[in-house]
C-alpha angles and dihedrals in degrees: 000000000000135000133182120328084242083071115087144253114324094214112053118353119192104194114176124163124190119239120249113259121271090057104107090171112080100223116182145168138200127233134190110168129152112294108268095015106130149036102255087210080068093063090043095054092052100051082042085057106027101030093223112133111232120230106200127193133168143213126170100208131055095225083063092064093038090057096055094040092058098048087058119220101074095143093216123132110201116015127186105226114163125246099268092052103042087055087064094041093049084057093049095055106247100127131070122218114263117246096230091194093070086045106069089147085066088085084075100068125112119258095205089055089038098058091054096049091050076067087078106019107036114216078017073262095156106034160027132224113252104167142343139197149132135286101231156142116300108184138161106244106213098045090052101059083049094065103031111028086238126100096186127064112206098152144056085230092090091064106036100037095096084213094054093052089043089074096046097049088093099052086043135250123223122191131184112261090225117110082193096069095021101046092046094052090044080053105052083041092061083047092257132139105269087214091053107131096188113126079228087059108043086043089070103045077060091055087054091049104041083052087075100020076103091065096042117106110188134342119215131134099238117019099073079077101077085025094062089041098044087054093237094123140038110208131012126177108222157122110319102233083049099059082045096058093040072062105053091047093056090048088055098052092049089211093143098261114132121192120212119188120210127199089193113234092238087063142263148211131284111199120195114211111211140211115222138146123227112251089244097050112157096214118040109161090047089054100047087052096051084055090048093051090043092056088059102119095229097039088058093035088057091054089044086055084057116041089037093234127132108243128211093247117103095184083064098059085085085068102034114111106265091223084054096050102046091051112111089201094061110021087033106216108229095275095068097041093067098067096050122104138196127224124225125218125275115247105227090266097057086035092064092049100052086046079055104041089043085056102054087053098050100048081037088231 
């Protein structure tokens, strides 16, 4: 998810921001959300009207925040797991229960979202909705119809007919290193549940995928951003926001690339990111304070504008871009909808299969 070149570092971003003066008390709160996932005017505005100092730091996979969740101690106040993953840490014990009295913003979020992330998190307890989207198809449009005499995408075909992703190896293929949005979509391509935990199942999702594991160049879940807008890649599979804002920099350097997204027509996945705070946060009211903030329509609509994802606020919508809004690749109209599917967390077993299955694609052994 990526979001200006003003914004910092991907990897590991440090934002502190010094209170204004008049606050004797030195307030902060940690927090560790997806690289290139907010408007960092949004931080600044909060430390300028709260006074808390914001402490930001970034991953770009869920496993990575996982990891450091389940060791205890991370130090962090509010984290941004998605929805599958929230529901397993929420089993395991590494959320506290949010104090909905300290949250009064909360009556502006949206039903319809609600009622899907309750799907993971039940009462929506644990957690509030940051951001949504699709797991989809990101691809340069010219160099596509190059290699392939198409300039649409409408199917995952193009990516798992070994014959289809021969002919853009050259041109490079990019694919998010994450089983949890990958497996499911090999899956849902053989005509299998993309929730289907059997290691058959999931044997052959690895077939499918071992088929173009030849073609594929790299898998990592942000650098086929720059990489779509620099022109450097053809097709990446990725996060939907992100492909659009690979699209929008490669609108701004006018250097001919023109990024086209694809919900492909067999289905796809749509992914929550959720706002929760570790059990052992050290700063809880601050936390609950920076949700708060963040559940203002116009503070989320403002970092919708600018990561180019649909959030979970209707009372935002008012403030969201029009051009954002009425985009079906970003806000799906029902149709669509209706052919997107959730995945549910993996139990410790299923969990170890797909780690070693995942393995075995991406070493290509």
């Amino acid at each position: 998810m990526i979001r200006k070149a003003l914004w910092l570092s991907a990897t590991s971003v440090f934002l502190t921001l010094f209170t204004p003066a008049g606050h004797a008390e030195d307030r902060v709160v940690n927090v560790f959300n997806w690289s290139d996932y907010i408007d960092s005017s949004v931080i600044e505005d909060f430390t300028k009207q709260t006074g808390i100092k914001v402490v930001y730091d970034t991953f770009d996979s869920n496993e990575i925040l996982e990891t450091k969740l389940l060791a205890g101690g991370s130090g962090y106040d509010v984290v941004v797991p998605s929805g599958n993953f929230l529901a397993r840490q929420i089993q395991a014990g590494v959320f506290q229960k949010l104090d909905k009295s300290k949250l009064p913003n909360i009556s502006n979020m949206w039903d319809v979202i609600s009622e899907r992330t309750a799907k993971y998190d039940p009462g929506n307890e644990y957690s509030i909705n940051y951001m949504w989207g699709t797991v989809g198809i990101g691809y340069n449009v010219k160099k596509v119809q190059a290699a392939l005499g198409t300039d649409k995408i409408d199917s995952w075909d193009v990516f798992f007919n070994p014959e289809s992703l021969a002919k853009l190896k050259d041109c490079g293929v990019y694919v998010l290193d994450s089983p949890a949005d990958i497996i499911p979509a090999a899956l849902k391509y053989v005509g299998l549940d993309p929730n289907s935990t059997s290691p058959d199942d999931i044997a052959k999702a690895e077939e499918a995928l071992m088929k173009v594991r030849p073609f594929i160049r790299k898998f990592h879940s942000s650098e086929y951003i720059n990489a779509l807008a620099n022109g450097d890649i053809c097709l990446a599979i990725g996060f939907s926001g992100d492909v659009f804002q690979a699209r929008n920099r490669a609108q701004e350097a006018k250097q001919g690339v023109e990024i086209g997204y694809s919900v492909p027509k067999e289905g796809a996945q749509i992914w929550f990111d959720q706002m929760a705070i570790p059990a052992d946060a050290p700063h809880v009211a601050e936390a609950h304070e920076f949700i708060n903030y963040m559940m203002k329509p116009e503070v989320i609509a403002k970092s919708s504008n600018f990561v180019l994802y649909a959030n979970g606020n209707k009372a935002s919508q008012q403030f969201v871009d029009k051009a954002i809004l009425d985009d079906p690749s970003i806000y799906p109209d029902e149709a669509t909808v209706q052919k997107l599917y959730t995945v549910q967390p993996y139990d410790p077993k299923a969990q170890r299969v797909i780690t070693r299955t995942w393995t075995k694609i991406v070493t290509g052994q």
